[in-house]
MIDOSE-1310 file (N, C-alpha, C; in nm, 2 decimals, decimal comma, always signed):
residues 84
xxxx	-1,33/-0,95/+0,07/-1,34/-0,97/+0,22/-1,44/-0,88/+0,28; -1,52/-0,77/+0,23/-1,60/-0,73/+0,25/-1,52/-0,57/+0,33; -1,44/-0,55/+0,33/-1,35/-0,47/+0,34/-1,40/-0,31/+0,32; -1,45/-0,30/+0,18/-1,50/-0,18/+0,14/-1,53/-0,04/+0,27
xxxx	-1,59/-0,13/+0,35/-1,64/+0,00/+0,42/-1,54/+0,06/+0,53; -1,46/+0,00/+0,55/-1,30/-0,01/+0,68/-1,21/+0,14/+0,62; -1,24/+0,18/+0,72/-1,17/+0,32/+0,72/-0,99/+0,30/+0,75; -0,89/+0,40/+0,71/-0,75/+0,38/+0,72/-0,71/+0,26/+0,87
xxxx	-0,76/+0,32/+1,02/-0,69/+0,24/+1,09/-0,75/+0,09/+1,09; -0,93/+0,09/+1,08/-0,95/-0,06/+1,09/-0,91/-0,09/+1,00; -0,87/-0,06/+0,87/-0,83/-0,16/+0,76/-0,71/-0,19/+0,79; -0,61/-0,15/+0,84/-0,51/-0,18/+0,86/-0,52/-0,29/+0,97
xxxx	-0,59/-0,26/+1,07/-0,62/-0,38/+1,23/-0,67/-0,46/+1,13; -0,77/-0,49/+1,02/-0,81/-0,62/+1,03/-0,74/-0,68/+0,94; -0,61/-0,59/+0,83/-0,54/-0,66/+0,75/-0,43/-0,73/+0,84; -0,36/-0,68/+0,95/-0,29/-0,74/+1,04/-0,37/-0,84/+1,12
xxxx	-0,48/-0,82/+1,16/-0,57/-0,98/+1,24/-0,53/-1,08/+1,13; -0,59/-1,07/+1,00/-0,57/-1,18/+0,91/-0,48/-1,21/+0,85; -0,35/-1,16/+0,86/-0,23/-1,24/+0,87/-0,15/-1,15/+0,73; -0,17/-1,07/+0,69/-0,18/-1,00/+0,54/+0,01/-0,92/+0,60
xxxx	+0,07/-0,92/+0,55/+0,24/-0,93/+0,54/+0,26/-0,78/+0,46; +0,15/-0,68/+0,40/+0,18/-0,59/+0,33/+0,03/-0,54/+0,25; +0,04/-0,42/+0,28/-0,13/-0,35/+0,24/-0,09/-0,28/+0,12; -0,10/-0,29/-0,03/-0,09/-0,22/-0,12/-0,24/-0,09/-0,13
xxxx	-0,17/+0,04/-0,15/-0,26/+0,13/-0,15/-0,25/+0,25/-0,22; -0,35/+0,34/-0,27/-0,31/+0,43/-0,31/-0,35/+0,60/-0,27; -0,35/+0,56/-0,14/-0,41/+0,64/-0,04/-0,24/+0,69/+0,00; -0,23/+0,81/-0,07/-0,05/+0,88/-0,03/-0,09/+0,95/+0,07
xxxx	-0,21/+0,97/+0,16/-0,17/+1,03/+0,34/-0,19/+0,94/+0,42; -0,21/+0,80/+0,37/-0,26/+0,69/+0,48/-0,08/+0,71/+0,59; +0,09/+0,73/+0,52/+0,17/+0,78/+0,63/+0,13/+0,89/+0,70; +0,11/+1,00/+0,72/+0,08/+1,08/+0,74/-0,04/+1,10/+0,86
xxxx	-0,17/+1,02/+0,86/-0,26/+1,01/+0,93/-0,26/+0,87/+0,98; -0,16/+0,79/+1,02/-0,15/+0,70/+1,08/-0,04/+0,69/+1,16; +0,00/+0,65/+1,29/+0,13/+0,59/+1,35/+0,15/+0,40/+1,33; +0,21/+0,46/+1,19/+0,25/+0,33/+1,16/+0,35/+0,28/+1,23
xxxx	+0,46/+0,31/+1,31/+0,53/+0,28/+1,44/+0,49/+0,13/+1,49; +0,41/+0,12/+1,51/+0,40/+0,00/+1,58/+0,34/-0,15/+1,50; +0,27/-0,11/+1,40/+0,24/-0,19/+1,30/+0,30/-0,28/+1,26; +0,25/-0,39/+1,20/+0,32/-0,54/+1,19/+0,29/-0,57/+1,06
xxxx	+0,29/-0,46/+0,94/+0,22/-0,45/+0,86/+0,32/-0,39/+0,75; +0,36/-0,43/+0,63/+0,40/-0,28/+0,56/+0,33/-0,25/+0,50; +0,37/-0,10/+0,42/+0,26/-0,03/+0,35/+0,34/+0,00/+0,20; +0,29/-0,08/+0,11/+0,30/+0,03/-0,05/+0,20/+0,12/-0,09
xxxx	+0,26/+0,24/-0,10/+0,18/+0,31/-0,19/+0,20/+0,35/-0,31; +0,09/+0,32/-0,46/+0,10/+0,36/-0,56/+0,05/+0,47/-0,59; +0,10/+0,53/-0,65/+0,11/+0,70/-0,68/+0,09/+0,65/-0,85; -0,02/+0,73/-0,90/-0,05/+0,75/-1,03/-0,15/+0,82/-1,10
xxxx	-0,19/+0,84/-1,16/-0,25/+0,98/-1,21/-0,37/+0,94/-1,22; -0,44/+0,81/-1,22/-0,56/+0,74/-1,16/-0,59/+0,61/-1,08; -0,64/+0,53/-1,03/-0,66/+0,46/-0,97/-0,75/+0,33/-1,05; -0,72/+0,36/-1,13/-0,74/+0,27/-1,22/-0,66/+0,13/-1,22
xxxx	-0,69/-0,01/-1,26/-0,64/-0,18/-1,24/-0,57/-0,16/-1,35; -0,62/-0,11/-1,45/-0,54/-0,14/-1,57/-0,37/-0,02/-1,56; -0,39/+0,10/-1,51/-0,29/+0,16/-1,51/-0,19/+0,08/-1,40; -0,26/+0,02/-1,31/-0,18/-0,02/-1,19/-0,10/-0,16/-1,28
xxxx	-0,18/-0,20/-1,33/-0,12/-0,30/-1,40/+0,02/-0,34/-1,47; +0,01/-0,19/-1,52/+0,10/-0,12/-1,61/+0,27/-0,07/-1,52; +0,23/-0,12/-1,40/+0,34/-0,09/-1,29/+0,34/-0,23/-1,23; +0,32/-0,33/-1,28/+0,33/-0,43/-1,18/+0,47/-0,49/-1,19
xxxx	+0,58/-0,46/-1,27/+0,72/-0,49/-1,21/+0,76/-0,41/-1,14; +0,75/-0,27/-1,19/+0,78/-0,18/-1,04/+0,71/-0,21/-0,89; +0,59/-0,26/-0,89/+0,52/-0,28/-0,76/+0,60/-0,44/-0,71; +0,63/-0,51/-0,78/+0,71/-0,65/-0,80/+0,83/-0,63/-0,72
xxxx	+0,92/-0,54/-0,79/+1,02/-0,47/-0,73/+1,02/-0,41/-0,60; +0,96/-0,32/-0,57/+0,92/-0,26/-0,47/+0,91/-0,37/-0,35; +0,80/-0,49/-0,37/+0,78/-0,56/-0,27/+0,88/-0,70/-0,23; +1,01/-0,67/-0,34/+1,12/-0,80/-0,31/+1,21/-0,70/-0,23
xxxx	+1,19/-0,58/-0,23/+1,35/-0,49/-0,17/+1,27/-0,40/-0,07; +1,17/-0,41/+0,00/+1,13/-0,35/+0,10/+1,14/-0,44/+0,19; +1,13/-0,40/+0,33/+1,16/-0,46/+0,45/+1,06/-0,48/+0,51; +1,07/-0,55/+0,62/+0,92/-0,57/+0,69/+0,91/-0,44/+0,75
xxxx	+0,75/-0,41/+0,74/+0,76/-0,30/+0,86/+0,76/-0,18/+0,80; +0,76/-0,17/+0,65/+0,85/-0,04/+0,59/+0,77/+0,02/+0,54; +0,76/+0,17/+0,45/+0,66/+0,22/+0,38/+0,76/+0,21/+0,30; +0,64/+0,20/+0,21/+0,81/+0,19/+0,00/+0,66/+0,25/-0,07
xxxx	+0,71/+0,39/-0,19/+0,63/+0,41/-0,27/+0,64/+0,36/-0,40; +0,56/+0,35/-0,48/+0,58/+0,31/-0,63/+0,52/+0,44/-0,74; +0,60/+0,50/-0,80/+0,55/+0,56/-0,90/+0,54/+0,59/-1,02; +0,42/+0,62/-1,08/+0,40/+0,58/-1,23/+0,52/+0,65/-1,32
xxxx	+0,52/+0,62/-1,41/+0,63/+0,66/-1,48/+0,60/+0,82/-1,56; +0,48/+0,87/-1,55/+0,37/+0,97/-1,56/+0,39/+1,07/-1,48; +0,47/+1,05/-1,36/+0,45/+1,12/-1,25/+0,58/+1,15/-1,21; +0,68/+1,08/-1,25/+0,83/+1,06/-1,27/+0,94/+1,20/-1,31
């Protein structure tokens, strides 16, 4: 989506413009430097020892999980089993 260059808040503004229900991330201060308060958005964050597809991969029942038992609106973290 061409996304790349969207800093923490416009990525969030333009994932909520286009209708996106949940922003997977692995940016653990995007709570922290944002008032997610008002947001129509939730946020996962993966926590892992790199940011790597293939490690994330490696979590995708936990991120599976994570995104059936979070609520709208919510921050839910996921973390690697490495970090545990």
């Amino acid at each position: 989506m061409n996304w790349d260059t969207l800093k923490n808040g416009e990525l969030l503004n333009a994932a909520e413009e286009a209708g996106f229900k949940v922003l997977l991330t692995a940016d653990t201060n995007m709570q922290y430097q944002q008032n997610l308060k008002q947001r129509k958005i939730s946020i996962l964050i993966i926590r892992a020892h790199d940011n790597r597809l293939s490690t994330h991969a490696q979590m995708a029942n936990q991120i599976q999980h994570a995104l059936k038992e979070s609520g709208l609106y919510e921050i839910a973290e996921v973390i690697h089993p490495s970090l545990a």
